[in-house]
gemmi code that builds the backbone of each chain (N, CA, C; Angstrom):
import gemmi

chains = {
    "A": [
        ("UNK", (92.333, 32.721, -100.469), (92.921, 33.297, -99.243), (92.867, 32.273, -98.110)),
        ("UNK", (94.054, 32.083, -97.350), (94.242, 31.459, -96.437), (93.044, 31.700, -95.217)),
        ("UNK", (92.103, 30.999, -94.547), (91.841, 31.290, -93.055), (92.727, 31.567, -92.044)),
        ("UNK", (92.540, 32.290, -91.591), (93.520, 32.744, -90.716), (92.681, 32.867, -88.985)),
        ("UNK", (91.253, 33.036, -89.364), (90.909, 33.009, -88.402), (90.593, 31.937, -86.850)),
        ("UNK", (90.638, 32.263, -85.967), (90.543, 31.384, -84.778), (89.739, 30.172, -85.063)),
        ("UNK", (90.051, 29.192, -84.736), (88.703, 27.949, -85.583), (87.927, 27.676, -84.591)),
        ("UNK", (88.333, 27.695, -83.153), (87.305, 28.250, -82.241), (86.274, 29.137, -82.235)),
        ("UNK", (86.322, 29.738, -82.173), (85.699, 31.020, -82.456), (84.807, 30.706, -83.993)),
        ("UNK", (85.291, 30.555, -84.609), (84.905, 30.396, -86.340), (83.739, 29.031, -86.046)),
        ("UNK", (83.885, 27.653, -85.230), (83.033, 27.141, -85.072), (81.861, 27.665, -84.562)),
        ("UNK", (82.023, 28.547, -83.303), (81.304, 29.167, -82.093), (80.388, 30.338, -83.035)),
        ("UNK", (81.060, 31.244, -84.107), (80.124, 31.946, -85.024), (79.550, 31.179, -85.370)),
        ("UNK", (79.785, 29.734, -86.967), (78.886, 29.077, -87.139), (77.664, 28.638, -86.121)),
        ("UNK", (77.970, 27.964, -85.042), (76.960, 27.604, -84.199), (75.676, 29.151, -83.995)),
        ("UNK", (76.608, 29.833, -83.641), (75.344, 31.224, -83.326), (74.320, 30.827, -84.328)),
        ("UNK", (75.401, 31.514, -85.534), (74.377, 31.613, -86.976), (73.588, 30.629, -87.524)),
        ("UNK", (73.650, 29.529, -87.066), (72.997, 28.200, -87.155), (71.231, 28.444, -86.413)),
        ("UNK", (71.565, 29.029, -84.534), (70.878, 29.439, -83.969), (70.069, 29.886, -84.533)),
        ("UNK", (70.621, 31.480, -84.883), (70.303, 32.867, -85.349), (68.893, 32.610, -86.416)),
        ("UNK", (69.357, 31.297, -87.192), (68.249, 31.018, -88.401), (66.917, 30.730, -88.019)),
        ("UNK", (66.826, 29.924, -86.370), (65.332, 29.504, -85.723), (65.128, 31.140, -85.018)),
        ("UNK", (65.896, 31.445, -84.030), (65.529, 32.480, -83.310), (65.701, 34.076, -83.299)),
        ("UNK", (66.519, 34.338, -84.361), (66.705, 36.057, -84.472), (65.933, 36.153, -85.914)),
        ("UNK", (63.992, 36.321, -85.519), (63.938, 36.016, -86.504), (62.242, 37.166, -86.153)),
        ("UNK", (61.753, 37.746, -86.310), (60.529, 38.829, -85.502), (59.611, 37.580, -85.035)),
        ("UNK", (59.151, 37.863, -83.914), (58.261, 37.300, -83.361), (58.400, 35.502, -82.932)),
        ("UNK", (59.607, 35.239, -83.187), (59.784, 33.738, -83.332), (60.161, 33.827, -81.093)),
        ("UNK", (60.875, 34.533, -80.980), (60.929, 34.495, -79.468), (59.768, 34.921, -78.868)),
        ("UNK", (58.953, 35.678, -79.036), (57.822, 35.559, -78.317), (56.800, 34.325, -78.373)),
        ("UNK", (57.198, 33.350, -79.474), (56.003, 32.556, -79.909), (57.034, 31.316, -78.621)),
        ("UNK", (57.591, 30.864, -78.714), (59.036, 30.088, -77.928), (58.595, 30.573, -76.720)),
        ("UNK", (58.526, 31.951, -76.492), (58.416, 32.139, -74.753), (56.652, 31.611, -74.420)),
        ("UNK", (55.833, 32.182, -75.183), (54.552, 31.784, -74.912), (54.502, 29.709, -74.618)),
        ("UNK", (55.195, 29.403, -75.623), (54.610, 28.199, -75.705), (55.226, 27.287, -74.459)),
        ("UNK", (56.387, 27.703, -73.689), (57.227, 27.902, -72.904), (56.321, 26.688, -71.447)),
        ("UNK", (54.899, 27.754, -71.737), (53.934, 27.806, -70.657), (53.145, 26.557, -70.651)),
        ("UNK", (53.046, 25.570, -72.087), (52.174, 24.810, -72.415), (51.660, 24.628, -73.626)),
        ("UNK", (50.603, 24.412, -73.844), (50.125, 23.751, -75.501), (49.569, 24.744, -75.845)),
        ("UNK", (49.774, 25.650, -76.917), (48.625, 26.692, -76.941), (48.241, 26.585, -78.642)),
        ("UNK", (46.985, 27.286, -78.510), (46.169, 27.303, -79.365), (46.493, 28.432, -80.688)),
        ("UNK", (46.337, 28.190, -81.691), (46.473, 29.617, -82.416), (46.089, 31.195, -81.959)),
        ("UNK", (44.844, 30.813, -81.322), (44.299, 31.913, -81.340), (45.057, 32.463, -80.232)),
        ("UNK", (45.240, 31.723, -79.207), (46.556, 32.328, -78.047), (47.335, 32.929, -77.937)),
        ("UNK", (48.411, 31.719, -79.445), (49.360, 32.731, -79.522), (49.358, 34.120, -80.657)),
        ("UNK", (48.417, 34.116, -81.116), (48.492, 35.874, -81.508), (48.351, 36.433, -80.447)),
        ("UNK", (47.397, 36.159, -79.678), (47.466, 37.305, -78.575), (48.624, 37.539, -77.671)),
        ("UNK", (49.661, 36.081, -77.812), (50.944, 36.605, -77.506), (51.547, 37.865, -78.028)),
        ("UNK", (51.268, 37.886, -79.263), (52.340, 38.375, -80.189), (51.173, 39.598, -80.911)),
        ("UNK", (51.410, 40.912, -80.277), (50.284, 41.888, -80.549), (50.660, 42.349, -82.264)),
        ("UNK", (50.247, 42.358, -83.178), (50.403, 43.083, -84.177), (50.447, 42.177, -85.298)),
        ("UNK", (50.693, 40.826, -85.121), (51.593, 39.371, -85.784), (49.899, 39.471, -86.685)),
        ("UNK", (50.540, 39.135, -88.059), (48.845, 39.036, -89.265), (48.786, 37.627, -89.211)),
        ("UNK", (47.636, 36.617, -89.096), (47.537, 35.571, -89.455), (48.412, 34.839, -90.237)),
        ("UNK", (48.791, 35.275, -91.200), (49.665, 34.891, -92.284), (51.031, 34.466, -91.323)),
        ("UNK", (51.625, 35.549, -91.377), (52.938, 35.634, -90.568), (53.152, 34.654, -89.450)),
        ("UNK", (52.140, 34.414, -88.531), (51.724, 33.131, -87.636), (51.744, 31.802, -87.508)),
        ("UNK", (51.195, 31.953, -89.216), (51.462, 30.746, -89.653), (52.528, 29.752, -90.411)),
        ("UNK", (53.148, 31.258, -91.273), (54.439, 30.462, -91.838), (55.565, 30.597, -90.371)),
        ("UNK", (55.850, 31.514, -89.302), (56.761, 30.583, -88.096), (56.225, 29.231, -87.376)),
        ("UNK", (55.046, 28.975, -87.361), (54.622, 27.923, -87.163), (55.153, 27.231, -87.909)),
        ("UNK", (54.810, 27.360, -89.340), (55.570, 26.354, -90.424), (57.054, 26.062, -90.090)),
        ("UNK", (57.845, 27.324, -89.989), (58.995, 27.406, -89.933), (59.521, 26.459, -88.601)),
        ("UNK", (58.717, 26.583, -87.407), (59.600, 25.929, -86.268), (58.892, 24.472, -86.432)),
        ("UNK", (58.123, 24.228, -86.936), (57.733, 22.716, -87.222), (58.520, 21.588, -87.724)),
        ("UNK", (59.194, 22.708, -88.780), (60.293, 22.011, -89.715), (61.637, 21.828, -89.222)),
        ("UNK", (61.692, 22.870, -88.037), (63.373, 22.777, -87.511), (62.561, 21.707, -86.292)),
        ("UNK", (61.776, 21.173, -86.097), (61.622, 20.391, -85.011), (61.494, 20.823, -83.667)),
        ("UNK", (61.042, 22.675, -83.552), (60.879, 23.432, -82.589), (59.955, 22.708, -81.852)),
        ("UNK", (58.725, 22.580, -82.644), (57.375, 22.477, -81.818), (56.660, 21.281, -82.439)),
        ("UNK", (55.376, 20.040, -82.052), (54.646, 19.366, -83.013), (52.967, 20.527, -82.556)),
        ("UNK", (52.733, 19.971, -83.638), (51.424, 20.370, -83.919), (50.271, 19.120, -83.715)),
        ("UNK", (49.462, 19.159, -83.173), (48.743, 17.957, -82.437), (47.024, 18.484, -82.688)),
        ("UNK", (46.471, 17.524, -83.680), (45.136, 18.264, -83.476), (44.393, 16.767, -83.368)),
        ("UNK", (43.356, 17.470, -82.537), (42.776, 16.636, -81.623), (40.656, 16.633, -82.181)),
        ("UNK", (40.468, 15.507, -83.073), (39.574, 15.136, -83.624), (37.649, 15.546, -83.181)),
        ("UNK", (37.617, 16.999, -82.547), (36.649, 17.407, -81.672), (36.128, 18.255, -82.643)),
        ("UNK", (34.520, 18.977, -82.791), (33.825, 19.087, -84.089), (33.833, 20.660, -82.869)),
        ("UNK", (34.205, 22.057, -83.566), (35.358, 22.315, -84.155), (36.521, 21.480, -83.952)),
        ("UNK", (37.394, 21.393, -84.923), (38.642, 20.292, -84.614), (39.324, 21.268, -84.102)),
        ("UNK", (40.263, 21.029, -83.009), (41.375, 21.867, -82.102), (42.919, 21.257, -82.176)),
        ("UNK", (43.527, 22.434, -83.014), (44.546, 22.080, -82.930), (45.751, 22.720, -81.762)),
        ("UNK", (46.494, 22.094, -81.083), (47.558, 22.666, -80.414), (48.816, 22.656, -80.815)),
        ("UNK", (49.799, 23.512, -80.510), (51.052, 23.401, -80.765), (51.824, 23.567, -79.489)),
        ("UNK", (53.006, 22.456, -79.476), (53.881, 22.289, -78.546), (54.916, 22.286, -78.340)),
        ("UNK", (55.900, 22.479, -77.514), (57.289, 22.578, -77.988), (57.735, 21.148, -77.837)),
        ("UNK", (59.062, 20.762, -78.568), (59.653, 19.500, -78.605), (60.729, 19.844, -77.032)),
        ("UNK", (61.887, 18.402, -76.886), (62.811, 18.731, -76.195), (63.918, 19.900, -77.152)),
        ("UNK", (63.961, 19.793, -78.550), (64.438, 20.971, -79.294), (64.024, 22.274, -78.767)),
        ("UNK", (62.812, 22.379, -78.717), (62.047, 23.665, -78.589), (62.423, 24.114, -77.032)),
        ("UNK", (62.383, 23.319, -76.474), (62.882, 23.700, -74.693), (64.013, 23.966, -74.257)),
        ("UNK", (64.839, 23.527, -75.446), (66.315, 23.474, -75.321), (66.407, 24.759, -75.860)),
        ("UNK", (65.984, 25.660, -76.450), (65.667, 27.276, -76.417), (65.490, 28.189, -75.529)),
        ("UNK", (64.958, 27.835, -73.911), (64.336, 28.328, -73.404), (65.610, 29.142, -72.411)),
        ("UNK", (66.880, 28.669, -72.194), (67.482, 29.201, -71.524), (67.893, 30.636, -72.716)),
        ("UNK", (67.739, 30.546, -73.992), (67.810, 31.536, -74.721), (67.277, 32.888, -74.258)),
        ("UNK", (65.447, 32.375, -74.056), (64.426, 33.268, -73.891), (64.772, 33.584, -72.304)),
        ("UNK", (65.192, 32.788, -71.384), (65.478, 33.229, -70.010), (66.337, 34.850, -70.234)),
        ("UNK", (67.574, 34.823, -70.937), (68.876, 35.502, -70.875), (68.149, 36.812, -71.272)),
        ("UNK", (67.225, 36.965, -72.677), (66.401, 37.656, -73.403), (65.332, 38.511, -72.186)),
        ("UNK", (64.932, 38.237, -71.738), (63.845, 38.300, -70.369), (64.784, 39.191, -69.820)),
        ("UNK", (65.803, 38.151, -69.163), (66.721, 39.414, -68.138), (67.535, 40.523, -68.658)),
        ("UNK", (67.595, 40.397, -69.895), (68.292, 41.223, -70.081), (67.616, 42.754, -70.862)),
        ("UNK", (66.261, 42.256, -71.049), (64.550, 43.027, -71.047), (65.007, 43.776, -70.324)),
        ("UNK", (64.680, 43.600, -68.846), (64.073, 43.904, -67.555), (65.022, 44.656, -67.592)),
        ("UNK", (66.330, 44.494, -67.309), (67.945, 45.395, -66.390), (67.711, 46.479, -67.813)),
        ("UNK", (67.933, 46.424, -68.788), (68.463, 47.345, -69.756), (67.445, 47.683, -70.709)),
        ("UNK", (66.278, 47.413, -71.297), (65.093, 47.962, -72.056), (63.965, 47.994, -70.857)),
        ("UNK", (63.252, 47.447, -70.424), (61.939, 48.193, -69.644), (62.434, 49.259, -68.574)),
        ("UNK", (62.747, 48.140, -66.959), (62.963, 48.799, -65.982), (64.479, 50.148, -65.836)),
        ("UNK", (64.947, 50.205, -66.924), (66.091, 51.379, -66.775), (66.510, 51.441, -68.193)),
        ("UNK", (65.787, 52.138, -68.953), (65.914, 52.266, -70.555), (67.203, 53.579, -70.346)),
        ("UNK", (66.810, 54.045, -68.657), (67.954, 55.460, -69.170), (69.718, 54.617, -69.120)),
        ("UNK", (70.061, 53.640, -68.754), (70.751, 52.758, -68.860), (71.424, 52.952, -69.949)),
        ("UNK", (70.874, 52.876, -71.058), (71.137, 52.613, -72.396), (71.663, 53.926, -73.268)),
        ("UNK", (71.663, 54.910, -72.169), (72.006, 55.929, -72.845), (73.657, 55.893, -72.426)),
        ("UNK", (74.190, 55.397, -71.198), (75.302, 55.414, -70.420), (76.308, 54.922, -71.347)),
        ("UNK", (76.863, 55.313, -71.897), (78.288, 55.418, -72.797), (79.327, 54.687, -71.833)),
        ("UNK", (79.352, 53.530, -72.187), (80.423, 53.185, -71.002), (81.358, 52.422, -70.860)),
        ("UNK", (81.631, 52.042, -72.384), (83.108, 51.432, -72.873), (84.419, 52.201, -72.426)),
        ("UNK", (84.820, 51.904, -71.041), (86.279, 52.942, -70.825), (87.415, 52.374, -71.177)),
        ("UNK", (88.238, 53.768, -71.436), (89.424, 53.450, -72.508), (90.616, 53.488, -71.364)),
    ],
    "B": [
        ("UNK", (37.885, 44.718, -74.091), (38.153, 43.198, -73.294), (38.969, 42.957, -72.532)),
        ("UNK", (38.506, 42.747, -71.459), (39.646, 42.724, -69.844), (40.872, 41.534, -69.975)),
        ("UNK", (41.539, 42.224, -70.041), (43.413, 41.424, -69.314), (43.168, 40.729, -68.580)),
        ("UNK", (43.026, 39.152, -68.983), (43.040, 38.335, -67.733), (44.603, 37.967, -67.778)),
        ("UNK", (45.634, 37.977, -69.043), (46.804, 36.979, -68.476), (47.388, 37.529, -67.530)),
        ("UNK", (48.370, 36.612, -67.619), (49.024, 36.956, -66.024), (50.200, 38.021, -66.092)),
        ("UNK", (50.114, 38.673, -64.849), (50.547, 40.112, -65.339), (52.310, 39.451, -65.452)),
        ("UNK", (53.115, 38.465, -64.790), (54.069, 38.075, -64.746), (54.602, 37.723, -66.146)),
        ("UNK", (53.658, 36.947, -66.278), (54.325, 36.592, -67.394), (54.105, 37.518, -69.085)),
        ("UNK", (53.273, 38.391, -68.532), (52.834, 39.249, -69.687), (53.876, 40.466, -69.595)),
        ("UNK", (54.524, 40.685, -68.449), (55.832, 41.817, -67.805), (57.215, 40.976, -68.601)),
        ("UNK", (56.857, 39.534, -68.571), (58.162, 38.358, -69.105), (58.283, 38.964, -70.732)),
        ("UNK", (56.772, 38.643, -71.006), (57.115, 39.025, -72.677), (56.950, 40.327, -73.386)),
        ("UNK", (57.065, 41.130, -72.344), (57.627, 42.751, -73.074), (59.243, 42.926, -73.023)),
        ("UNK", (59.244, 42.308, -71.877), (60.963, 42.198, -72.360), (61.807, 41.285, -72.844)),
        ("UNK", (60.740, 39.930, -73.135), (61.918, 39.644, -74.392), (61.235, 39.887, -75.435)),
        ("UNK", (60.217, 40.753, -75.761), (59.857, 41.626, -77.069), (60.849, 42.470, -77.027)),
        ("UNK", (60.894, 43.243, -76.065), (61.831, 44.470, -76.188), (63.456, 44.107, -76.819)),
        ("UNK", (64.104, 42.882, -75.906), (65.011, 42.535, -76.549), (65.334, 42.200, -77.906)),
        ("UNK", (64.281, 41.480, -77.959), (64.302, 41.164, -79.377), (63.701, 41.819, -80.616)),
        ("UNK", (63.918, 43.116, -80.134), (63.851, 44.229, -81.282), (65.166, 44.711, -81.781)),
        ("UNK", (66.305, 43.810, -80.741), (67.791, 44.204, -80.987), (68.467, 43.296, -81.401)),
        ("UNK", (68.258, 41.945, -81.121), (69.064, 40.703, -80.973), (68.232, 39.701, -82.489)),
        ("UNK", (67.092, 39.654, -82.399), (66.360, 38.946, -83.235), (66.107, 39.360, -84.649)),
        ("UNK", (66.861, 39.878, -84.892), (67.082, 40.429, -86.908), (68.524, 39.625, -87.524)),
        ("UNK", (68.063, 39.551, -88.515), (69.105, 38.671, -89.108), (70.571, 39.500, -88.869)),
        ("UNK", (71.518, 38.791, -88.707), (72.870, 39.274, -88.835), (73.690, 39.615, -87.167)),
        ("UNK", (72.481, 40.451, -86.301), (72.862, 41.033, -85.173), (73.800, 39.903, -84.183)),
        ("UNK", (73.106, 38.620, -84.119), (73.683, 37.953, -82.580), (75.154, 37.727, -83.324)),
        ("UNK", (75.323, 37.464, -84.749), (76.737, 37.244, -85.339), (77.466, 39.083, -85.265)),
        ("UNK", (76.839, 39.810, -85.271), (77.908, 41.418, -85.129), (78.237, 41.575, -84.075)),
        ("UNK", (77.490, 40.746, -82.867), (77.944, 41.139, -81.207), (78.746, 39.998, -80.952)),
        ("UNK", (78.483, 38.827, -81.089), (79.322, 37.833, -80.912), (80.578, 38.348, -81.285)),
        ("UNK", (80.697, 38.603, -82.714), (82.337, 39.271, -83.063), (82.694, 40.315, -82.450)),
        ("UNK", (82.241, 40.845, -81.988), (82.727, 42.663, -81.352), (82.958, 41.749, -79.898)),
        ("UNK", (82.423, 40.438, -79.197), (83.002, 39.962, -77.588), (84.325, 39.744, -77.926)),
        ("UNK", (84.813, 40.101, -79.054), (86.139, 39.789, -78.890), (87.164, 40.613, -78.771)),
        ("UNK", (86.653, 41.968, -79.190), (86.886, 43.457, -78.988), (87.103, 44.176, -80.294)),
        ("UNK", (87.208, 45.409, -80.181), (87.137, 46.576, -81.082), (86.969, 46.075, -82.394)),
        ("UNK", (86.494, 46.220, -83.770), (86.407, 45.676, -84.944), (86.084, 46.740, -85.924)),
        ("UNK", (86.940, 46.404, -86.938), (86.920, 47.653, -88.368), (85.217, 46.819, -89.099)),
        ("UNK", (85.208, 47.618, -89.402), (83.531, 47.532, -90.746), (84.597, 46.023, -91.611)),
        ("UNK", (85.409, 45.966, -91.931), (85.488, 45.063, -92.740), (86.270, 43.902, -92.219)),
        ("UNK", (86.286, 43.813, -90.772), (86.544, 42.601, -90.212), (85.130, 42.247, -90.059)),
        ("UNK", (84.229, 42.970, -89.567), (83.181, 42.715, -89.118), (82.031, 42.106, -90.064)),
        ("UNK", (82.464, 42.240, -91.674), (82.153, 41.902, -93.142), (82.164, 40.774, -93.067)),
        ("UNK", (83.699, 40.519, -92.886), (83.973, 38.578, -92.769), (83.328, 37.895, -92.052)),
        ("UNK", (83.062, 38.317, -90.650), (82.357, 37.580, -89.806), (80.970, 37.054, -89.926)),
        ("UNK", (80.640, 38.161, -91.084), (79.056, 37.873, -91.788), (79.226, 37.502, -92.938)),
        ("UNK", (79.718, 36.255, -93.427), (79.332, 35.944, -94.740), (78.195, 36.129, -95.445)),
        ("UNK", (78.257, 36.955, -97.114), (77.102, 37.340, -97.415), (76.058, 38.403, -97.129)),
        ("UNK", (76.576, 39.098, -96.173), (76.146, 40.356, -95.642), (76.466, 41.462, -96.635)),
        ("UNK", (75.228, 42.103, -97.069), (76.095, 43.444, -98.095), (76.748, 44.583, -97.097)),
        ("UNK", (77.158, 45.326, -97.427), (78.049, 46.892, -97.007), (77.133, 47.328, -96.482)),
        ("UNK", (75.551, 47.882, -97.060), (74.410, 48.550, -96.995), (73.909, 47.655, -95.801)),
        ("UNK", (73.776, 46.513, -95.815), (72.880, 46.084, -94.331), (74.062, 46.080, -93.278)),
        ("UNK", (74.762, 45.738, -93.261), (75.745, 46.035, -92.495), (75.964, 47.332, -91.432)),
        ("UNK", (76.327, 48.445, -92.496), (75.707, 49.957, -92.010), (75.005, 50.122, -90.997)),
        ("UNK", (73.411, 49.736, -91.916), (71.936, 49.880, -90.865), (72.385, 49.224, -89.573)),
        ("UNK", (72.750, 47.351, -89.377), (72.978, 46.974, -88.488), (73.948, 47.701, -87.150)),
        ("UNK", (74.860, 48.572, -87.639), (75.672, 49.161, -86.758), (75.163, 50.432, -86.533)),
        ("UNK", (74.348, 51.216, -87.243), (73.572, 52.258, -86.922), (72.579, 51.945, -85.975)),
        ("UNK", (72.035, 51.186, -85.544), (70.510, 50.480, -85.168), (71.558, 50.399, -83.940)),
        ("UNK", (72.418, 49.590, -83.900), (73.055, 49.233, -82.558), (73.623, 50.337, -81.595)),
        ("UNK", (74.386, 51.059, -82.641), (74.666, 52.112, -81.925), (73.621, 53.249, -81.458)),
        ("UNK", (72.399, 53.351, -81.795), (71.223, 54.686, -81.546), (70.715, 53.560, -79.981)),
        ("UNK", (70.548, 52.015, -80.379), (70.453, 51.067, -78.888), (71.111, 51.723, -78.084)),
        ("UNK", (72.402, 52.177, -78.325), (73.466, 52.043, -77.308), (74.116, 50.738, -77.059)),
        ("UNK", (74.208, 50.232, -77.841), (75.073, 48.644, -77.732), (75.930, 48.809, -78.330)),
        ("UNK", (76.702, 49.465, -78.797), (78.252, 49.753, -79.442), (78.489, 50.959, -79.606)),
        ("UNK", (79.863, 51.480, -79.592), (80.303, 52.946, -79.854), (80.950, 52.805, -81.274)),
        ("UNK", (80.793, 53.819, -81.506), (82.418, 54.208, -83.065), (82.668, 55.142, -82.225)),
        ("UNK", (84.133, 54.724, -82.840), (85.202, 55.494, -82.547), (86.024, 55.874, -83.514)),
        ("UNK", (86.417, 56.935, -84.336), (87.226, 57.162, -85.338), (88.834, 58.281, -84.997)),
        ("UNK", (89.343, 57.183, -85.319), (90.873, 57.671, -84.910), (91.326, 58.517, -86.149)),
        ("UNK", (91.977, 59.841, -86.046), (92.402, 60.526, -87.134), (93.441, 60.115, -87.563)),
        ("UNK", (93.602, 59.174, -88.432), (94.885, 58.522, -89.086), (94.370, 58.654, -90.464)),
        ("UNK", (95.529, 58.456, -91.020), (95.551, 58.547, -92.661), (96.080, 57.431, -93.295)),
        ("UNK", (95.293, 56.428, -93.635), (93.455, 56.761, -94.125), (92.953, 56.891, -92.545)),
        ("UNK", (91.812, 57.192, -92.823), (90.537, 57.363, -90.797), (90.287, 55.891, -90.752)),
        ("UNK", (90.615, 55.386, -89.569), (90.409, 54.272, -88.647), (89.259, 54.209, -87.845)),
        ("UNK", (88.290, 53.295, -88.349), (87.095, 53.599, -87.361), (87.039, 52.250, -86.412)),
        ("UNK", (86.140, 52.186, -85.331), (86.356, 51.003, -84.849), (84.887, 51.144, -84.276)),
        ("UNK", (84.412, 49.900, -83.965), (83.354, 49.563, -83.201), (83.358, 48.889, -82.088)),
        ("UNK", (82.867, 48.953, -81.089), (82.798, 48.515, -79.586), (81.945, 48.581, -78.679)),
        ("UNK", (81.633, 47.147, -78.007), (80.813, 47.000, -77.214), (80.198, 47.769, -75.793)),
        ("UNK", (79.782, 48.273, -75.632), (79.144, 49.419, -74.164), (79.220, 47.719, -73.363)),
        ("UNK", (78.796, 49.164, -72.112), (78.135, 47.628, -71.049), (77.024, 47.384, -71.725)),
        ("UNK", (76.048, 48.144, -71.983), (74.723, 47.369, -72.506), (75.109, 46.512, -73.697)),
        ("UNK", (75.723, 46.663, -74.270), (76.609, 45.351, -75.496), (76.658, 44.305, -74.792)),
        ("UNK", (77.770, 44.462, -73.773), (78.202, 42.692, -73.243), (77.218, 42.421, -72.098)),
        ("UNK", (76.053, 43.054, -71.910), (75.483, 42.349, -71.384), (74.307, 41.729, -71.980)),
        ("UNK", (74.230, 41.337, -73.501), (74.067, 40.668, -74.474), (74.763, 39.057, -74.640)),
        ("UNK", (75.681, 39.165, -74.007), (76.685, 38.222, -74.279), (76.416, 36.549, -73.600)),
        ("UNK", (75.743, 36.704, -72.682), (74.681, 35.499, -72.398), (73.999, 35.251, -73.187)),
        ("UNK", (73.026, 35.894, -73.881), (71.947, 35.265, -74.978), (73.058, 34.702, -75.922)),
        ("UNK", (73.899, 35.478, -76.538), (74.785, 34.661, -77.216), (75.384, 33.848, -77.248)),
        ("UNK", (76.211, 33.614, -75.654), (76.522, 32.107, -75.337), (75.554, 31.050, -75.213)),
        ("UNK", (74.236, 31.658, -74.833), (73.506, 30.405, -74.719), (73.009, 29.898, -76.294)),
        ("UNK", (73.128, 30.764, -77.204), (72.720, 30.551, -78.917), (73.929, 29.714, -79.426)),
        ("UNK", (75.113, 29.629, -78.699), (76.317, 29.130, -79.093), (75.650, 27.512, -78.655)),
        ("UNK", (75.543, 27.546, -77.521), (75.663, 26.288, -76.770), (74.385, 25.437, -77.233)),
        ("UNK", (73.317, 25.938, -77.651), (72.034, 25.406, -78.444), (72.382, 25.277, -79.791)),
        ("UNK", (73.010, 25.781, -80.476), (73.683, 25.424, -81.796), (74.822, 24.584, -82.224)),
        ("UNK", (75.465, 24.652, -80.907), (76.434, 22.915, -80.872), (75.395, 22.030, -80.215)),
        ("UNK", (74.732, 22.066, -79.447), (74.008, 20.772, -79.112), (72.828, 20.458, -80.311)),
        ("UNK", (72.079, 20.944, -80.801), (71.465, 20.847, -81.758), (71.349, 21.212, -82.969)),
        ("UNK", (72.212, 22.159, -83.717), (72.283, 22.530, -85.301), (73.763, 21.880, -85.679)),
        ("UNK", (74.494, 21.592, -84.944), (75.881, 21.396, -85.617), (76.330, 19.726, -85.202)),
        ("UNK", (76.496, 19.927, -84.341), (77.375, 18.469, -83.990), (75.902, 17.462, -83.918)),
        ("UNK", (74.964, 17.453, -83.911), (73.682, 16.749, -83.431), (72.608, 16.722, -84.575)),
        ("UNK", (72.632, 17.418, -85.579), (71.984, 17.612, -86.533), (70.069, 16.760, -86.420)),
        ("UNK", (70.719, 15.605, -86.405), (69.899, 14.156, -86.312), (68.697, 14.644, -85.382)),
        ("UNK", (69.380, 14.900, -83.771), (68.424, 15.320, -82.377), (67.146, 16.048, -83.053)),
        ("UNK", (67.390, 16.901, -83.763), (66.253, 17.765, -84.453), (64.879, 17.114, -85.137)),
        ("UNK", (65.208, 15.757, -85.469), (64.684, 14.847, -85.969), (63.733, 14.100, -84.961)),
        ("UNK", (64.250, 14.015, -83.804), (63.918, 13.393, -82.591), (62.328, 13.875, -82.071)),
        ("UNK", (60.929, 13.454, -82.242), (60.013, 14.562, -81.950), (60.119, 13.437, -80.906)),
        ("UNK", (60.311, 14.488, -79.820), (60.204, 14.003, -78.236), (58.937, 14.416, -77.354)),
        ("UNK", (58.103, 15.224, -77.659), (56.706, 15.633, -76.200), (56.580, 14.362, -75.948)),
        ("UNK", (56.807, 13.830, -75.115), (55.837, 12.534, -74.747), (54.426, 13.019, -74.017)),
        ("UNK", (53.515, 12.282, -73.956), (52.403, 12.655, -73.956), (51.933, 11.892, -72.470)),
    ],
}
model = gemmi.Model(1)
for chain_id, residues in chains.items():
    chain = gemmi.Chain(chain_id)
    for i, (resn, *xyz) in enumerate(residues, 1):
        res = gemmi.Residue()
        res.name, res.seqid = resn, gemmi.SeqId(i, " ")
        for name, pos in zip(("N", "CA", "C"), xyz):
            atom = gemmi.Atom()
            atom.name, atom.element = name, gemmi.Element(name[0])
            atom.pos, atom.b_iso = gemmi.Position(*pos), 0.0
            res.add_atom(atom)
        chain.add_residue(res)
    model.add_chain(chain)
structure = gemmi.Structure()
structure.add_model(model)
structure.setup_entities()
């Protein structure tokens, strides 16, 4: 079958879905917004991320390591301390987590009744 | 154990938790991206997800619509015409998505390499 579709557009999906693979992903935007702040520690960011099992923590760690999200930096001190950081990749996310934030606030926290407003007019 | 973080930024990451109980599952930022373009049958909306079954598909538009981020609409024609469409709370989604567009041409598509780049300087 022929494409027929817009190749604009058809690039602009690819690109999302490219996205979509680092960041529409549970808990991968909260770990991005935390780290946002600075170098943080494992134990930190669970407490970012209320409910997240060790396990799970660790393979998005794995996961954004490998897309070049964040480095991991451990620093030779008896306990040894490791931090994780975001790259210029990883920051280049952040206007993501900005849009995510505001769009929190206006339509899920501060006015959830919002969301009930049916308001596609014909 | 007392809440020391900061209440700002701890107010920051309930709502992009919250958001990203909508946006951050596989498939979603590609079903809204296609619906910014307006109204869409279940099986335009198929194409746009390569590899997507019928069954997740469904859930995805059920989930969106109980959000309130899209309506159906079913026109009585023969065969029934259904359509899906964005609310305001839909397109005001549509920033996170442009900005997932614009992070996925600068770094997953045209740039591939950049990803490679571990930049923190220290």
């Amino acid at each position: 079958m022929r494409r027929t579709m817009n190749d604009t557009h058809d690039h602009g999906n690819c690109a999302v879905a490219a996205t979509a693979e680092i960041i529409a992903t549970k808990w991968t935007p909260l770990i991005v917004h935390d780290l946002s702040e600075g170098p943080r520690r494992f134990m930190k960011l669970e407490k970012a991320c209320p409910g997240i099992s060790p396990r799970t923590l660790s393979e998005r760690l794995d996961m954004l390591e490998r897309q070049g999200v964040l480095v991991r930096r451990s620093y030779p001190e008896s306990p040894p301390r490791v931090e994780y950081e975001l790259t210029e990749k990883g920051r280049a996310l952040l206007p993501i987590i900005r849009e995510m934030r505001k769009f929190g606030r206006s339509w899920m926290i501060d006015a959830p009744a919002k969301g009930r407003r049916a308001s596609a007019a014909h």
